[in-house]
C-alpha positions as CSV (number, residue, x, y, z in Angstrom):
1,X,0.0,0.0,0.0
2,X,1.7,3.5,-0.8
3,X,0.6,6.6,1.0
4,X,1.7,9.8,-0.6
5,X,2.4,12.7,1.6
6,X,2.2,16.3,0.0
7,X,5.5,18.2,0.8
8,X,5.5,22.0,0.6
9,X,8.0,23.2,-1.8
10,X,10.2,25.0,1.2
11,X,9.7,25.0,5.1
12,X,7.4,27.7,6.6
13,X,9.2,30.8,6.9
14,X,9.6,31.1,11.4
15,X,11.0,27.5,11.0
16,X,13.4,29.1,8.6
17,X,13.5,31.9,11.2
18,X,14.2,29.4,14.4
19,X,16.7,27.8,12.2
20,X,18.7,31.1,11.7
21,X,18.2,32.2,15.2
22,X,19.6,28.5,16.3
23,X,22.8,29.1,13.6
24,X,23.4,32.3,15.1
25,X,23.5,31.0,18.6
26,X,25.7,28.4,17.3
27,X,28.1,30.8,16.5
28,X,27.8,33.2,19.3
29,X,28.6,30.2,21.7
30,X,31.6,28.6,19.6
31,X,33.3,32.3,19.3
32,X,33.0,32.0,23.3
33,X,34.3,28.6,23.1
34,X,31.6,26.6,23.8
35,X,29.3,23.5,22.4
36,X,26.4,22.2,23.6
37,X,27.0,18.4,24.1
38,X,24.0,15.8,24.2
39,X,24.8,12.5,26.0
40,X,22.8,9.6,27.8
41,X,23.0,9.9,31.3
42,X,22.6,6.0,31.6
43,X,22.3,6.2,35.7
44,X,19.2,8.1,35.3
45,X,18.1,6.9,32.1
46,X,17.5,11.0,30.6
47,X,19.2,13.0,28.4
48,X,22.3,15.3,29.7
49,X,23.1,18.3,28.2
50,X,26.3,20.0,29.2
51,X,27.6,23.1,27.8
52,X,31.4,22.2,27.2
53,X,34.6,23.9,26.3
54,X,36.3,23.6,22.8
55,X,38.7,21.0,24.5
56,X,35.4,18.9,25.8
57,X,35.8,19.6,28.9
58,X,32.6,20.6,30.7
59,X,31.9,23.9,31.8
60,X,28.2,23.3,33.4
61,X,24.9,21.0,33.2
62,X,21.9,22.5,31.3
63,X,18.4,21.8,31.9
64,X,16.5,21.3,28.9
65,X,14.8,24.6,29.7
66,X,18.5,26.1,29.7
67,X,19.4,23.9,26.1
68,X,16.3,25.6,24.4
69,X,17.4,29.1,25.7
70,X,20.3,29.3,23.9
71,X,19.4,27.6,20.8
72,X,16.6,30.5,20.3
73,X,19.4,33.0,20.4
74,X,18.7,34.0,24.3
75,X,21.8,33.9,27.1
76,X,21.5,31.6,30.3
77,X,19.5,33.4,33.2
């Protein structure tokens, strides 16, 4: 049985907009020398997100809360 699915030609424009605000925050944290790192905290069984330096070292745990700040462009509180 195939299902077709229509597609839009291009993504709505404020996904475009999140994806540009999330590129910029990339870059905002890497010229500060810092990634955001996603890992499996297999005590717990949840996600850990940890903002790291460029040598991998971690700098602090985030909260998801924290994670979605920063890729929408805003600082940490």
């Amino acid at each position: 049985m195939s299902s077709e699915v229509d597609l839009p030609d291009a993504p709505p424009l404020e996904v475009l907009r999140d994806i540009a605000a999330a590129a910029e925050a990339y870059e905002q944290l890497s010229s500060r020398g810092r990634r955001v790192h996603f890992g499996l905290d297999t005590t717990a069984g949840t996600v850990a997100i940890e903002l790291r330096d460029l040598t991998g070292a971690r700098v602090t745990r985030l909260s998801p809360s924290d994670a979605l700040q920063l890729a929408a462009g805003h600082g940490l509180r």
